[in-house]
C-alpha positions in Angstrom: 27.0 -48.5 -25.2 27.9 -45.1 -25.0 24.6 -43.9 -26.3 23.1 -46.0 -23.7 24.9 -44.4 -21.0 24.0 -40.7 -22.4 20.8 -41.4 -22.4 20.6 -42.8 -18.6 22.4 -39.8 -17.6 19.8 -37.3 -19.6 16.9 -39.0 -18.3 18.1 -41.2 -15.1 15.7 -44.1 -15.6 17.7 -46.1 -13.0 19.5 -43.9 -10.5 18.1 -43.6 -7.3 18.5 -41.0 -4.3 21.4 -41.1 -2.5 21.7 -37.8 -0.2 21.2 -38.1 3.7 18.5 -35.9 5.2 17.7 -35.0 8.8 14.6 -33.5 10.2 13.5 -30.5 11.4 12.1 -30.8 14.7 9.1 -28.5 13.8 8.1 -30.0 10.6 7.9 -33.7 9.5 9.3 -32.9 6.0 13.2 -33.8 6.0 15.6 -31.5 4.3 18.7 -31.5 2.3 22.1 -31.3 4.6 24.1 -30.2 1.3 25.6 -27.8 0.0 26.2 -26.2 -3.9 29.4 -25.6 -5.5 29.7 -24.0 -9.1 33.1 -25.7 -10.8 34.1 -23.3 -13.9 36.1 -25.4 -16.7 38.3 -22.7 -18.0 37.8 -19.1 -18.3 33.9 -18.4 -17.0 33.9 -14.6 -16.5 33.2 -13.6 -12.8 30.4 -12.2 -13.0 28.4 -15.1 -14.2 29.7 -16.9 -11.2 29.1 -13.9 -8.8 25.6 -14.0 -9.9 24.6 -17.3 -9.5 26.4 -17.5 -5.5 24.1 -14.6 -5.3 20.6 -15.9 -7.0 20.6 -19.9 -6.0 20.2 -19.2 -2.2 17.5 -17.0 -2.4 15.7 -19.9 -4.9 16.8 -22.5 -3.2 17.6 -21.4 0.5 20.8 -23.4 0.0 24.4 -22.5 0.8 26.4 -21.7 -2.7 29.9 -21.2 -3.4 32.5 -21.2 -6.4 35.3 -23.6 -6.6 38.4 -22.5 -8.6 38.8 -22.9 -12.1 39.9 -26.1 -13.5 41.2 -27.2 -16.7 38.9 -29.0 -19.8 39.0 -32.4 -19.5 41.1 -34.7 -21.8 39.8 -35.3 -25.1 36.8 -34.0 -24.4 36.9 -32.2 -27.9 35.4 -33.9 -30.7 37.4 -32.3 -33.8 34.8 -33.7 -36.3 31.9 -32.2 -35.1 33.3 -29.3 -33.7 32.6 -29.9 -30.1 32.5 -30.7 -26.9 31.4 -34.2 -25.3 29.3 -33.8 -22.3 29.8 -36.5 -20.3 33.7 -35.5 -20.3 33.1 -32.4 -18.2 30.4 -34.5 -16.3 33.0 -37.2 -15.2 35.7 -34.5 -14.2 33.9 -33.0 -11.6 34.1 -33.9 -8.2 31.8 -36.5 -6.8 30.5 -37.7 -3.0 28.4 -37.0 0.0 25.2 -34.7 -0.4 27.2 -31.9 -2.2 26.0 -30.8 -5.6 28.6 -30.1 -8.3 27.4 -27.6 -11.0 30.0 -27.5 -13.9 30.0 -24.6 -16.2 31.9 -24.2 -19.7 32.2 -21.7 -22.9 31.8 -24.7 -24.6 29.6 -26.1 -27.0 28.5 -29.6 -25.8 26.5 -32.1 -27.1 26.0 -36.0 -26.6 24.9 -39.0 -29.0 22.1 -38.7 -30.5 21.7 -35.1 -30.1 22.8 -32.5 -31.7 23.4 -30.4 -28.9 22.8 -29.6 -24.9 22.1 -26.6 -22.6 23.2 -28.7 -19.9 23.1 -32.2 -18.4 23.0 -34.2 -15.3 23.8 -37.0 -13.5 21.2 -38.1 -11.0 23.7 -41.2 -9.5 26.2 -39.1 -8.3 25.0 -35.1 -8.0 26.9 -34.1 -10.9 25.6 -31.5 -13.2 26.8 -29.6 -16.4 25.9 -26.2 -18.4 26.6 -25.1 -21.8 27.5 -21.2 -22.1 27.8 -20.2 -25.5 24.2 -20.9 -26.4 22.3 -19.2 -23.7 23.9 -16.0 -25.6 22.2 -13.7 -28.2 25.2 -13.3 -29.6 25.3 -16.7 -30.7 22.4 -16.5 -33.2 24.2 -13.4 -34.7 21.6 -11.1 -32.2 22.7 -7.9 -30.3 23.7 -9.3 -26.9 21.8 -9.3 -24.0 23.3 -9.7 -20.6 20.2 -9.6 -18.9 18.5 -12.6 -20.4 22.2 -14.3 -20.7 21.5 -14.2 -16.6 18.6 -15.7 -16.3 19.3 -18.4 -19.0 21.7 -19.3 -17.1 20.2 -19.4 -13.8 17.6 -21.6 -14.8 19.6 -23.8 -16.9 21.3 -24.8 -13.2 18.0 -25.0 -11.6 16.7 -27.0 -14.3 19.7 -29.3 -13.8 20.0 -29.6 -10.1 16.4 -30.5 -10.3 17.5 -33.4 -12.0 20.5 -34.5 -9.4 17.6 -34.4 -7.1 15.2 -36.9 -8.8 13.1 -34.6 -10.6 12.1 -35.3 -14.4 10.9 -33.0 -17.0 7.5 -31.3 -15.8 4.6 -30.5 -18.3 3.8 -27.4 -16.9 5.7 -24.9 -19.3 6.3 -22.2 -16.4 8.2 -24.5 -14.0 12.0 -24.4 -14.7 11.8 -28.1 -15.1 10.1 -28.0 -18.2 12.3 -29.8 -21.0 13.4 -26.5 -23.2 13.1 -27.9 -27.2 14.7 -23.6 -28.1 15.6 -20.8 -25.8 12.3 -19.7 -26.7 11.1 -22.0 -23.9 13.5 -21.6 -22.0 12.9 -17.6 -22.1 8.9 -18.5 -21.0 10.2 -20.6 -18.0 9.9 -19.3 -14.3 13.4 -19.7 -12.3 11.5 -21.7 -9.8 10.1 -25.2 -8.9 6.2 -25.2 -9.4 4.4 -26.7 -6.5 4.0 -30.1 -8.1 8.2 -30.1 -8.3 8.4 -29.4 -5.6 6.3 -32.2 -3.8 8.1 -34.6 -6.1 11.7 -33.1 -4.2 12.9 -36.2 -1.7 13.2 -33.0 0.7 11.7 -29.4 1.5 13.2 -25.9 0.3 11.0 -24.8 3.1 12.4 -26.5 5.5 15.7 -25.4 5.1 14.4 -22.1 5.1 12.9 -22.0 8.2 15.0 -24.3 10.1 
């Protein structure tokens, strides 16, 4: 059951949309009445969080904004492999309305079967998770690199919100939607939608934009 439930959260082979829209007056494509809020689960350092308020809007023309810091779930921590489980950080975070909730965690999380995740979402309810540790050089034993850290990081919440809002994995291997097997492909990823994402969104970045 719990397998079950991982894998309809990964892939959302049921879940439907649920945000509102409204309409612009000048253009017949509605758009998103929502807003973004990044949830740290411990200590995230600052910066991380100041760069992504900073990054998502000008991607996304969407209003960002940090939440404070709340404490890792409940036996979220699975002694025997060493981790954390997903779905634990997932079902903390807040839930309801049009808002998208981004968690983020120096943790390593996985769920069942998989060994482990970058991130995850949950395309009933707008909730949306991302792994730290990984998206760092210093992980693999490398020299660090803050730069790339960044954008890791940036398009691993894309990637995910992209998910909250219907989208699966795309087979174009420049879109940030593209399902990232290493960081490898997730270094050769674009932090942006490609055009057939984003006819596939129930709504239009551009819209907002402009409106």
């Amino acid at each position: 059951m719990a397998m079950r439930k991982a894998k309809n959260v990964l892939t959302g082979f049921l879940y439907h949309v649920h945000q509102p829209f409204t309409t612009n007056p000048a253009m017949t494509t509605p758009f998103w009445m929502g807003k973004i809020y990044l949830v740290p689960f411990g200590e995230i350092e600052e910066g991380v969080l100041e760069h992504l308020v900073k990054t998502l809007p000008g991607v996304l023309g969407y209003e960002t904004a940090k939440l404070l810091s709340r404490p890792y779930p409940g036996r979220s921590y699975d002694p025997f492999r060493r981790q954390y489980r997903g779905e634990a950080f997932l079902e903390a975070l807040p839930q309801g309305g049009p808002d998208r909730y981004v968690g983020l965690v120096e943790a390593d999380l996985y769920v069942p079967p998989l060994n482990f995740i970058f991130g995850l979402a949950d395309r009933a309810t707008g909730r949306a998770v991302v792994a730290l540790p990984r998206l760092r050089q210093e992980f693999y034993g490398l020299r660090p690199d803050r730069e790339r850290f960044l954008e890791r990081v940036v398009k691993e919440v894309l990637h995910e919100l992209g998910h909250t809002w219907q989208l699966g994995h795309c087979p174009n291997p420049l879109c940030v939607m593209h399902f990232s097997n290493s960081l490898a492909d997730t270094d050769r990823k674009e932090p942006r939608y490609c055009p057939r994402c984003l006819a596939q969104m129930p709504f239009s970045l551009a819209a907002k934009k402009t409106a």
